[in-house]
Each structure stands twice: as C-alpha cells, then as structure tokens.
C-alpha positions as CSV (number, residue, x, y, z in Angstrom):
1,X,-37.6,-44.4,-20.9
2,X,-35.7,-41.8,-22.6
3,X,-32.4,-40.6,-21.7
4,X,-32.9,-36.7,-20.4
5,X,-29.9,-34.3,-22.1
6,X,-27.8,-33.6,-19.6
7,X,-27.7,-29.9,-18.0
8,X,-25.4,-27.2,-18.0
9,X,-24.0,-28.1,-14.7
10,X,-23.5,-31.8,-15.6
11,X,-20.4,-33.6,-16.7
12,X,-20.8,-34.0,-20.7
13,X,-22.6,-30.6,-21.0
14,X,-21.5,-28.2,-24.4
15,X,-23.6,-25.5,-22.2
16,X,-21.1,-22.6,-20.9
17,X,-20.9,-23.4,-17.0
18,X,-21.9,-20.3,-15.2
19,X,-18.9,-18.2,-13.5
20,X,-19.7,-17.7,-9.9
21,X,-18.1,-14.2,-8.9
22,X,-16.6,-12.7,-6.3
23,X,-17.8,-9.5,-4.3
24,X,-17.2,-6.4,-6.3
25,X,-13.3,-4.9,-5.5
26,X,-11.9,-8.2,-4.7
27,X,-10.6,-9.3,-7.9
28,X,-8.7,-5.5,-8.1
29,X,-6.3,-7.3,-5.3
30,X,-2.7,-7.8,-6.6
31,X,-1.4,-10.2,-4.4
32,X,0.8,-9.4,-1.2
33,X,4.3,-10.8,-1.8
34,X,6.6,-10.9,1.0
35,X,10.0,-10.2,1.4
36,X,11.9,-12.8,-0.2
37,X,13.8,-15.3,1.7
38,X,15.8,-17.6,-0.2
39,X,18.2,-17.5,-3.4
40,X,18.8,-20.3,-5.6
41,X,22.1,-21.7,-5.2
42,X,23.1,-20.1,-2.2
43,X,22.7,-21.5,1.4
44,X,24.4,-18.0,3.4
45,X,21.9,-15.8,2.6
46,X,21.4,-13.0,4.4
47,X,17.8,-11.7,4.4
48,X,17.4,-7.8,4.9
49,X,13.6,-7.7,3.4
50,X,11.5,-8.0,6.2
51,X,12.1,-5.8,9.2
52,X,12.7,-8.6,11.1
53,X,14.3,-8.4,14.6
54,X,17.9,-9.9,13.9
55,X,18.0,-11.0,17.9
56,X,15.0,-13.0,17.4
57,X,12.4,-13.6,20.3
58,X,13.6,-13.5,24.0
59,X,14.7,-16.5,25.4
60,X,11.6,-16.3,28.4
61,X,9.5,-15.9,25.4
62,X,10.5,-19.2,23.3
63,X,10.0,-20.7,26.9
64,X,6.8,-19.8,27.3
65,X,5.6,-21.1,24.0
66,X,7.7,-24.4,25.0
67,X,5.6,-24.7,27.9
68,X,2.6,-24.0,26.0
69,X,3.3,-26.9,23.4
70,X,2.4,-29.5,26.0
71,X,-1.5,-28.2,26.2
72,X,-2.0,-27.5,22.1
73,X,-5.0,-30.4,22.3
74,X,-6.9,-27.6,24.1
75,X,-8.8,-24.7,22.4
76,X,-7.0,-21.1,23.9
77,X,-8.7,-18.5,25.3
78,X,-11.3,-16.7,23.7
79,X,-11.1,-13.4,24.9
80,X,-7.4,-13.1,25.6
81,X,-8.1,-11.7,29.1
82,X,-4.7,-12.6,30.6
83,X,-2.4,-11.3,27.2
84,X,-4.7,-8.0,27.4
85,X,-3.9,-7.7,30.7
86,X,-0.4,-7.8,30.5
87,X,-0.5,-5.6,27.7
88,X,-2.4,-2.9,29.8
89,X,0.0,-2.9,32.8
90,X,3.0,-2.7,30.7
91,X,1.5,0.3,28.9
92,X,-0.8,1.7,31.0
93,X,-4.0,1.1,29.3
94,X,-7.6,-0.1,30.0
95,X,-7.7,-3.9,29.5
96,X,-11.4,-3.9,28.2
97,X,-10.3,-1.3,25.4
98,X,-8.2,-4.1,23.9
99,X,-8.6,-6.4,21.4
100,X,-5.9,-8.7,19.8
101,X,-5.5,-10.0,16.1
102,X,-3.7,-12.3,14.0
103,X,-0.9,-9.7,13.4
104,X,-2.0,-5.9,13.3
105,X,-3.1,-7.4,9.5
106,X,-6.3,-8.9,11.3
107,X,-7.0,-5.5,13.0
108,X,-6.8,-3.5,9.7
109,X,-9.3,-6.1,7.8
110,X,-12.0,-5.8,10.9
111,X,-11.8,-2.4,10.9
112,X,-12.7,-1.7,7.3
113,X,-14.9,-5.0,7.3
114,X,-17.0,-3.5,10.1
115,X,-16.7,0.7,9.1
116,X,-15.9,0.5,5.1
117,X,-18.1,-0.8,2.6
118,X,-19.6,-0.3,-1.0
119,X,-20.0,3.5,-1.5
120,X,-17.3,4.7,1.3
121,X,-13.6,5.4,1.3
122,X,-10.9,4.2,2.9
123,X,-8.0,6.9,2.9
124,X,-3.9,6.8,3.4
125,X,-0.7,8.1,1.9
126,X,0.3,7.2,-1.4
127,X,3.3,5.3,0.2
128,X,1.2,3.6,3.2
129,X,1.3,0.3,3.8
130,X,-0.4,-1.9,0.9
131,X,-2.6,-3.7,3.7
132,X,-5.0,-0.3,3.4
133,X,-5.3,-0.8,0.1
134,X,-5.8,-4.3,0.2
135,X,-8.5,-4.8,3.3
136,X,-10.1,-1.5,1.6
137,X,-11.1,-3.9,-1.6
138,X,-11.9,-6.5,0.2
139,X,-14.9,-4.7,2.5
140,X,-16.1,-3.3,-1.4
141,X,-14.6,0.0,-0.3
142,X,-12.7,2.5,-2.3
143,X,-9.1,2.9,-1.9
144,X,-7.8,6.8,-1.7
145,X,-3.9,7.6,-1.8
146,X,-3.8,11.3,-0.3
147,X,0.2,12.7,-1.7
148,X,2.9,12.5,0.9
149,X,5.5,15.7,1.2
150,X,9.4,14.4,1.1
151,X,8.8,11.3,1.5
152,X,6.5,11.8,4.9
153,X,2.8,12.3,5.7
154,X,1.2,15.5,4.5
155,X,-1.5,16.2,7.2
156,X,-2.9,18.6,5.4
157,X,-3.0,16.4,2.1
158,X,-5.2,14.4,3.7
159,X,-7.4,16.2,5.5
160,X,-8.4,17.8,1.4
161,X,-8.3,14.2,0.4
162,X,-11.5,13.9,2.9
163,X,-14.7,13.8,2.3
164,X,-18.2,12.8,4.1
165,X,-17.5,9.1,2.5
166,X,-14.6,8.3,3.9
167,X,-15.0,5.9,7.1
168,X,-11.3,5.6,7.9
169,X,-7.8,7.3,7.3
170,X,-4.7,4.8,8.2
171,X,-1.4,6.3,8.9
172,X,1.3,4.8,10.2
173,X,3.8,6.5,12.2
174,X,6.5,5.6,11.5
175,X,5.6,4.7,8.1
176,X,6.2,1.4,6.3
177,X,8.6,2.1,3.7
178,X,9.6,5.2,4.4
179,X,10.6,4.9,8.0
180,X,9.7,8.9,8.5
181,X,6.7,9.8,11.0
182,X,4.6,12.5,12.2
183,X,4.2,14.4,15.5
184,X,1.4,13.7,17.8
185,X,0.0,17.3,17.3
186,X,-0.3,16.8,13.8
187,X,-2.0,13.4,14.1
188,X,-4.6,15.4,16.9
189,X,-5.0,18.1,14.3
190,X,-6.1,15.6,11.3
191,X,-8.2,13.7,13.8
192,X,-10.2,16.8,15.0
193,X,-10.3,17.8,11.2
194,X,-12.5,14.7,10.5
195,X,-14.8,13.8,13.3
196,X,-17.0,11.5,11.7
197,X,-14.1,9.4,10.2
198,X,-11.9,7.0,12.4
199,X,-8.1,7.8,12.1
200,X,-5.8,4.7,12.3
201,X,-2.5,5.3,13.5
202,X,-0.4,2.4,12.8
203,X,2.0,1.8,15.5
204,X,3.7,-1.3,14.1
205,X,7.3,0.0,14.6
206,X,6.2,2.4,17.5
207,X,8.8,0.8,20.2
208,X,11.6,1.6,17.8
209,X,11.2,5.2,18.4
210,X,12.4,5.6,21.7
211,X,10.6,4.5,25.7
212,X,8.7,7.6,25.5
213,X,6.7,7.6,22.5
214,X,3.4,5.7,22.8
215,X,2.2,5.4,19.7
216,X,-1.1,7.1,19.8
217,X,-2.2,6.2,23.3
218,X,-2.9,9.3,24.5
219,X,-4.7,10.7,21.4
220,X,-6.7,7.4,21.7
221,X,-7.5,8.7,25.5
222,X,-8.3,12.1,24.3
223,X,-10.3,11.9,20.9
224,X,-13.2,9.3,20.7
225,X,-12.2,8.8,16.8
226,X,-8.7,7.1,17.1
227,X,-8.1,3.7,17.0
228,X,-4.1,2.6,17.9
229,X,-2.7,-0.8,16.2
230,X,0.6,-2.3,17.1
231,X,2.2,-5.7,16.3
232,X,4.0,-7.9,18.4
233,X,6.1,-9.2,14.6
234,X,8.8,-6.2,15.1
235,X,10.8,-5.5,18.1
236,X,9.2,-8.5,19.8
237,X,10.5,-10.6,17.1
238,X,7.2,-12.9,16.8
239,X,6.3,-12.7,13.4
240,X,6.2,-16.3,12.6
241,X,3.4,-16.4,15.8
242,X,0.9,-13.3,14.1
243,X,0.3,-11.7,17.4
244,X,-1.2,-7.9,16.9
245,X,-3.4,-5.4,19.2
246,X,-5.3,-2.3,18.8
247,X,-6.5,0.4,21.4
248,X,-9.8,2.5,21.0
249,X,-13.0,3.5,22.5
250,X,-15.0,0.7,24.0
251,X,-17.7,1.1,21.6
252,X,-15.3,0.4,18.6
253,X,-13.5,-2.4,20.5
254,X,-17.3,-4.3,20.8
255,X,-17.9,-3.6,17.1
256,X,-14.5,-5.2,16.1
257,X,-15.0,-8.5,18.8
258,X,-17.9,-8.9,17.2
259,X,-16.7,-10.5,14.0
260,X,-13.5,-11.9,15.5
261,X,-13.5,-15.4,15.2
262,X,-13.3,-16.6,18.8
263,X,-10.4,-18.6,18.3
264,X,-8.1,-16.5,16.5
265,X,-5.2,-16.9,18.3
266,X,-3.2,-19.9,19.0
267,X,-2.4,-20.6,22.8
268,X,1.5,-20.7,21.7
269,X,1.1,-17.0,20.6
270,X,-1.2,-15.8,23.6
271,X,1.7,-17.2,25.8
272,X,4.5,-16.1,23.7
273,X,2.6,-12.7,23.4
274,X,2.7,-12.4,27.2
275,X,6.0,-13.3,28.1
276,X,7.4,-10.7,25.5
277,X,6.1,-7.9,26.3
278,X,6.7,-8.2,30.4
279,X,10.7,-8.7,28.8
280,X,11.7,-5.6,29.0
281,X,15.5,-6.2,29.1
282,X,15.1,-8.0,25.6
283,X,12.8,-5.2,24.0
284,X,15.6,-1.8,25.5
285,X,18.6,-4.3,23.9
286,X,16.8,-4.8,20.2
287,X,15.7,-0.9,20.3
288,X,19.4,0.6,21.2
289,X,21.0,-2.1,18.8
290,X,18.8,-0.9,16.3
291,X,19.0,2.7,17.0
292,X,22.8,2.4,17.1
293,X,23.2,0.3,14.0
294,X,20.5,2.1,11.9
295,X,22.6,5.5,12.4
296,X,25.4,3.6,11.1
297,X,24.4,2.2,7.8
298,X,22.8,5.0,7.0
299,X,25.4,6.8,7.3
300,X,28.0,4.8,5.7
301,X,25.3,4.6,2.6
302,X,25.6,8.5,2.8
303,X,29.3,8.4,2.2
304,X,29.2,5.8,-0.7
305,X,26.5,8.4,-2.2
306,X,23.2,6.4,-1.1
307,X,20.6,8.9,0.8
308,X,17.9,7.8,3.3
309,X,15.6,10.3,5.0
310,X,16.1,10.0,9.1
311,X,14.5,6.7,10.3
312,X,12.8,6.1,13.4
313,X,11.9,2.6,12.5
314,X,13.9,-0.9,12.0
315,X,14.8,-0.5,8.5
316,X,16.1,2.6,6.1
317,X,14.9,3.6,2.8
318,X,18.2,3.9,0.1
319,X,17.5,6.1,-2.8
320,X,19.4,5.8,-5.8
321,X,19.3,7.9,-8.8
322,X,16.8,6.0,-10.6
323,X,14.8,2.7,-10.7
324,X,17.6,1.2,-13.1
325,X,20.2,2.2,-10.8
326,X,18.2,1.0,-7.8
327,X,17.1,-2.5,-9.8
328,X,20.8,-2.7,-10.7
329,X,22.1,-2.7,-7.5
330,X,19.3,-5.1,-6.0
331,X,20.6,-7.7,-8.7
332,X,24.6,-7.3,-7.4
333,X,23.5,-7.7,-3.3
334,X,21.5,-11.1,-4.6
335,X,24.6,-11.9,-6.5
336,X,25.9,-11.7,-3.2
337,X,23.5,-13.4,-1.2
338,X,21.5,-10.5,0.4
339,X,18.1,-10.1,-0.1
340,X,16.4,-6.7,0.3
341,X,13.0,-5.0,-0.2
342,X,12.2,-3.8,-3.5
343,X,9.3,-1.3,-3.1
344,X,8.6,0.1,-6.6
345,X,4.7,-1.5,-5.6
346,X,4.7,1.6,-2.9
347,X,5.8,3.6,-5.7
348,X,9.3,4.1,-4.7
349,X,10.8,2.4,-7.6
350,X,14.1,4.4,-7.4
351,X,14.8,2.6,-3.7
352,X,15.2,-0.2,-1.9
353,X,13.7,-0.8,2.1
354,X,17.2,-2.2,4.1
355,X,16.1,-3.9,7.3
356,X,18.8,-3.3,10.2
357,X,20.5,-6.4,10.9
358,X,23.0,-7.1,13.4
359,X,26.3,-5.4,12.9
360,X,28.3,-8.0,10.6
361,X,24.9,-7.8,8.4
362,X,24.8,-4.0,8.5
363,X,28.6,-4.3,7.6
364,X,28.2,-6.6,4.9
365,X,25.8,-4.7,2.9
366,X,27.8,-1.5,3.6
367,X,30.7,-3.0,1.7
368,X,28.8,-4.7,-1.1
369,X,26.5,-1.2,-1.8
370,X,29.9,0.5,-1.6
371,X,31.2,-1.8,-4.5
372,X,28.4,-0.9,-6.7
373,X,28.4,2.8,-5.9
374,X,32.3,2.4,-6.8
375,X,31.8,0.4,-9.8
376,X,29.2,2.8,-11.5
377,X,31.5,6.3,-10.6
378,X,34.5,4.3,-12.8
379,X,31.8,3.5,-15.4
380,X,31.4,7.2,-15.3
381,X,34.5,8.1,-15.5
C-alpha cells in the first residue's frame, strides 16, 4: 500500500500551518507591567511604585487568613454571603447588591464582558487607569480617551465624548495617576447626561479621602446607571490576596454573577477580606499616616522645585520639566535603591507616580529628589 503525503497539519509537512487567531482587539493589548520591585545588585530597596499600604495588612487580618490555611483542601464559598455581609454593615449597603472579584480588575473585565462588545465603546479620561483600556479590547470593544482639564476629569469632556454606542464610562475618583478627583455633583450630572450608558466610578483609593466620602454609594442609591468598584489591595493592604467589590442595581449585579466563575476567590482572601474591613483601628491609622505624610512630601518636593497637584489618594504625581528631566531623575532614585512609577504609558511622560511610604521612606526620597533638583540648578548655573 502506498504511503499517503502527509497533511498540512502533520509533522514533515512543507504546507504553511494555518494561524489560529485571536478575537478581534485582543492582539492591540500592550501588556500591563507592574511597578517594579527589585534592582539588580541591591538588596535595600525601597519600592515606592505601587501604592502599596507601607503598614501592611492588620494583624486580625493575617490571623484570619492563618486560621483559614488549616481548611484550604475545601472549595470556599461561592457566593461570598458572609464577606458581602460584612461589607454591607460596615458601609451601610444592601448585601444582595454586592458582588466581589479577584481585585476590582475582575469587576472591570465583567463589566465590559457582559455591556461592551464589537460595535460599542467603552469611554474614560485620557489618563484613566489602563485596565479600561485593556478589558475594553478584550470584550472587542472600542477604547475612547475623553481629555482631562489640569490634570483632573473634565465632566463635560466626556459627556461630548458620548455617543449612543458607548455602553460604559469609567472614572475613577480619585484617579489613578493623577491622584486628583471629582465632586459627587459632577459625577450625578455626567450620569444623568447619559442614561442609557453605565458610569463606573472607580473607588479604588476611596478610603483615602477622608470617613465621610463613600465613594459613589449614594449616586449608586439614587441613579439606576451607576455601578461603584472598590478594592480591598489599597488601604487594606491585601493586594497580594486580589480581593475587590462593586455596588449597583440588582439587575446589573445578576448580569455580572452570571459569568463569575463560582470559585473566584480563595477562602484565605474571603477571610482575610472580612477581618479587614471590620478593623477599623487599622484602616483610621493607615488613612491619617497617609494623609499626614502625603502633605509632607509633597510639599518638601515643592520646595526642591517638584510640583504635584493636591492628592486625595496614597501616592503623589511629581512633575518635572520634561520627560528627560523626569527619566533622568527616575535613573538617580534607582541608583539609590528606590523604585518609582514611571507613567509616560498614561501619557504623563514628564512625571513620576510616588507612593507614600512610611516616614523614613517619604524622607529618604525627599533627600535623594532634593539632590537631583540641586545637582541640575549647579549644572545650570
């Protein structure tokens, strides 16, 4: 019998195998990078890129997820009923209006999985947070940057940047790199402005503001378009966990549980989860640390000729004359083992995102911008 030729999908074949491709918009993803973490060479570094709480998690939380360890050979909870509850006591919400996410991240990707899709839009400011952008391509929707004003979201920029095909707007407030935010008013006015369109506030750095602010609760109470997301990675200092949450209608909230995976979170970060957020000694210490610490750099920056716009999150954004200027003081901190955010992919080329530290880390990069500042006015000179 004679040997058949072999086919294009055999080994041996000159035939060009066939490229399998991806959905449309997926390959126009550049890839997240994170905030660095190490520096070759050194072992004292100090990192500053990723708005990390310096105090860590609260001692009843990393006892909760010690207790928790002995039980991982069980599957957790499926619908999070006791970590949803906790969350609606602290904050006064509905429980069944709840859903919770690997990180805020997982919140953002079901809502433009389940809203966006080929032929709508997906709006945010031209310095949002690259997530929108990212989930956007990924549901085969199109990405649309409306222009911020100073450095802070343009309401009005946004609501021309609207049209009948766009399905969401994300804002977050306070903003992620910018640290500036927008009053509630505003974010009622854009909301009412687009009825058909869900507005996403992003609330990720929401406790930092202050025990009053709630992030977009109450609009989410009042206007049947609003969906709040928050993260439990920031003040709570669980980001190596991925715990997030988002608050809207009960119609959205069954749409999004829907095409959560029932197991998406661990039983280490429900418990974690829980424990942090009933700790509220640990969450007031972290917020006036931060609030106290975040006045002072900036304003020690200020002195050594280093703007920021006022920040009402857990990191400030330093300007510099230029991106050179900027790049060129990036390479001196790593020189010195300190390792902050670079954000020219948010199109802020010309600064550098500081996260606030505790106060010898605050301190140190104080003296070390200071240097540079220094060193460049004698260049000048």
């Amino acid at each position: 019998m004679s040997q058949q030729p072999p086919s294009p999908s055999q080994p041996g074949s000159d035939q060009p195998r066939p490229v399998i491709q991806p959905q449309p918009g997926i390959m126009e993803i550049a890839l997240y990078e994170a905030g660095a973490a190490t520096l070759s060479g050194r072992s004292d570094v100090l990192k500053l890129s990723s708005n990390e709480n310096p105090f860590g998690a609260s001692d009843k939380t990393r006892e909760a997820v010690a207790r928790a360890a002995h039980a991982m050979h069980r599957y957790p909870s499926t619908d999070h009923a006791r970590l949803r509850a906790a969350i609606a006591e602290v904050h006064g919400l509905d429980p069944d209006r709840i859903i919770c996410g690997v990180g805020s991240d997982e919140i953002i990707h079901f809502l433009c999985q389940a809203y966006a899709g080929p032929g709508c839009e997906v709006l945010f400011t031209e310095h949002g947070f690259l997530m929108y952008r990212i989930s956007a391509l990924a549901a085969g929707a199109t990405p649309v940057a409306a222009p911020e004003r100073e450095r802070t979201t343009d309401i009005d920029a946004l609501i021309a940047a609207a049209t009948p095909d766009t399905r969401l707007i994300f804002v977050a407030n306070p903003n992620n790199p910018t640290g500036t935010m927008v009053a509630e008013e505003e974010l009622a006015r854009l909301a009412e402005a687009v009825p058909q369109t869900l507005l996403v506030i992003d609330g990720a750095y929401a406790e930092y503001v202050g025990p009053d602010f709630d992030g977009g609760a109450g609009l989410v109470e009042r206007l049947p378009n609003v969906v709040m997301t928050r993260t439990f990675s920031k003040i709570y200092g669980l980001g190596g966990l991925r715990v997030g949450w988002a608050y809207a209608a009960r119609e959205i909230i069954d749409v999004l549980n829907r095409i959560r995976g029932p197991f998406n979170l661990s039983s280490l970060a429900l418990e974690g989860a829980e424990a942090a957020v009933r700790d509220h000694a640990h969450l007031e210490h972290s917020r006036s640390e931060n609030a106290r610490l975040r006045d002072w750099l900036a304003a020690a920056l200020a002195e050594r000729g280093v703007p920021s716009d006022p920040s009402f999150a857990n990191f400030i954004l330093a300007r510099f004359e230029d991106a050179a200027t900027a790049e060129a003081c990036d390479a001196m901190l790593r020189g010195e083992g300190i390792i902050v955010r670079g954000v020219g992919g948010y199109g802020l080329p010309q600064c550098l995102r500081i996260t606030i530290g505790d106060e010898a880390s605050c301190r140190r990069v104080a003296h070390v911008i200071g240097q540079f500042m220094a060193g460049r006015a004698a260049v000048a000179t």
